[in-house]
C-alpha positions as CSV (number, residue, x, y, z in Angstrom):
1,X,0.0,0.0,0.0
2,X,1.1,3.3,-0.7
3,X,2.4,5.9,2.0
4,X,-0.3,8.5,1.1
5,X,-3.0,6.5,1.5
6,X,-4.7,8.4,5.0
7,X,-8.1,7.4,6.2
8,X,-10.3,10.1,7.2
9,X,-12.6,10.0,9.5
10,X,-16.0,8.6,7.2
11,X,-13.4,6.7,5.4
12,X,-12.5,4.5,8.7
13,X,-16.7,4.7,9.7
14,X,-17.2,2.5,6.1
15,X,-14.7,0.3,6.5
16,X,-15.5,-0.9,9.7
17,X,-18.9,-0.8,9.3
18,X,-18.0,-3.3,6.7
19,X,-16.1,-5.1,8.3
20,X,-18.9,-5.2,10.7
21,X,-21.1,-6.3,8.2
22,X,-19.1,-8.9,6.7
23,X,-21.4,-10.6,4.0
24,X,-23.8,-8.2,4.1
25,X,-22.0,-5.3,2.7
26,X,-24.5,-3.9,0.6
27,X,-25.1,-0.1,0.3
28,X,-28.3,-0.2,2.2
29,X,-27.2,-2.0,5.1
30,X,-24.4,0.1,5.4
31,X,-26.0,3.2,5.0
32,X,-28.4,1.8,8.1
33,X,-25.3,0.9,10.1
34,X,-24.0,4.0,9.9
35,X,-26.8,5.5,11.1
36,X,-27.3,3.2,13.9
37,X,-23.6,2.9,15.2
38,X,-21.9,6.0,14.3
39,X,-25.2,8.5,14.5
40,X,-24.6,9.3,10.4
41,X,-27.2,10.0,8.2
42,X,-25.6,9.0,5.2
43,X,-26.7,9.9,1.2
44,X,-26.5,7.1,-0.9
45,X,-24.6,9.5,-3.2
46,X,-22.4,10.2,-0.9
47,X,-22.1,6.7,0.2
48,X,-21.6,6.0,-3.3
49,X,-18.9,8.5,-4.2
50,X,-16.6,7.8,-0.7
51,X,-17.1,4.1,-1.7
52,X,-16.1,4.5,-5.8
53,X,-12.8,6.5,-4.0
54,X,-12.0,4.2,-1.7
55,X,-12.0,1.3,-4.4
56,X,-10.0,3.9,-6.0
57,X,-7.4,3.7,-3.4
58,X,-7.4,0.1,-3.3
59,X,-9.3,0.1,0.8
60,X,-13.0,-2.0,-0.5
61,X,-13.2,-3.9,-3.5
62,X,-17.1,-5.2,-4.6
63,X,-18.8,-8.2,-6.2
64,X,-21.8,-7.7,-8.8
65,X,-24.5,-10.1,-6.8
66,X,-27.2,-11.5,-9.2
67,X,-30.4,-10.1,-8.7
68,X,-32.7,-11.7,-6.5
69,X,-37.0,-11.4,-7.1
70,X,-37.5,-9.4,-4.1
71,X,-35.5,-6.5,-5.7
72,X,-37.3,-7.5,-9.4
73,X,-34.1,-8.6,-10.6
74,X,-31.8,-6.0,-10.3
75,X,-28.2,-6.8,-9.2
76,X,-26.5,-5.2,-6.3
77,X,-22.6,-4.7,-5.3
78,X,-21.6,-6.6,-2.4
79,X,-18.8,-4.7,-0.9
80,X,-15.6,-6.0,1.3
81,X,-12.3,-4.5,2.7
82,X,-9.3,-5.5,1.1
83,X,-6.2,-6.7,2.4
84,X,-5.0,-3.1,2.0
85,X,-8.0,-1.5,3.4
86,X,-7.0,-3.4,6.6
87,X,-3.2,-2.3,6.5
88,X,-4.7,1.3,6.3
89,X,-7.0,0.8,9.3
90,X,-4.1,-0.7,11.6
91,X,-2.1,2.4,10.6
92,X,-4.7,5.0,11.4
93,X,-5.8,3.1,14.7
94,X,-2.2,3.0,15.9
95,X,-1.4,6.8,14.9
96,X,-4.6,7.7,16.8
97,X,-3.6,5.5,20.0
98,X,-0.6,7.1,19.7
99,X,-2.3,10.7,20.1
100,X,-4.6,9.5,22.5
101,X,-2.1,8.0,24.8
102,X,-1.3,10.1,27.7
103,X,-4.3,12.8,27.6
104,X,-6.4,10.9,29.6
105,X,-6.0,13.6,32.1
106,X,-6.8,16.2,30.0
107,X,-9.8,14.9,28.3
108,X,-12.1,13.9,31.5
């Protein structure tokens, strides 16, 4: 993975939301988990657009899922973090311990 390759904040939300997910990774479910664990009201544009970066930067990668009668058909992307999407994670959560560690005091 690349050195530039920083999470921000939404960024690291998706991913472990996904993670979270696991084979349920579609957009909806996401969006809802968001919501529900993070307090995010999510578009599904702008789910869409942080999702077509991330795959950009190598973090999620998706599967096209057949379409299934309750959805009349229509396919859906099933979306997972990569290998790299993890490395990135690891990274950010030890830089943030990092910055945490020691302000305990200062943040009661």
């Amino acid at each position: 993975m690349p050195k530039s390759v920083f999470l921000g904040e939404f960024e690291q939300l998706v991913l472990l939301s996904l993670l979270r997910l696991g084979d349920e990774g579609y957009a909806l479910p996401l969006r809802q988990a968001l919501n529900a664990v993070a307090g995010r009201k999510v578009s599904r544009g702008a789910l869409y657009r942080t999702l077509e970066r991330m795959e950009q930067k190598g973090l999620v990668a998706w599967e096209l899922e057949e379409g299934i009668q309750n959805r009349g058909g229509h396919a859906r992307r099933c979306y997972r973090v990569t290998d790299e999407g993890i490395v990135a994670l690891r990274a950010s959560r030890n830089a943030l311990l990092g910055l945490w560690d020691g302000l305990e005091e200062v943040l009661k």
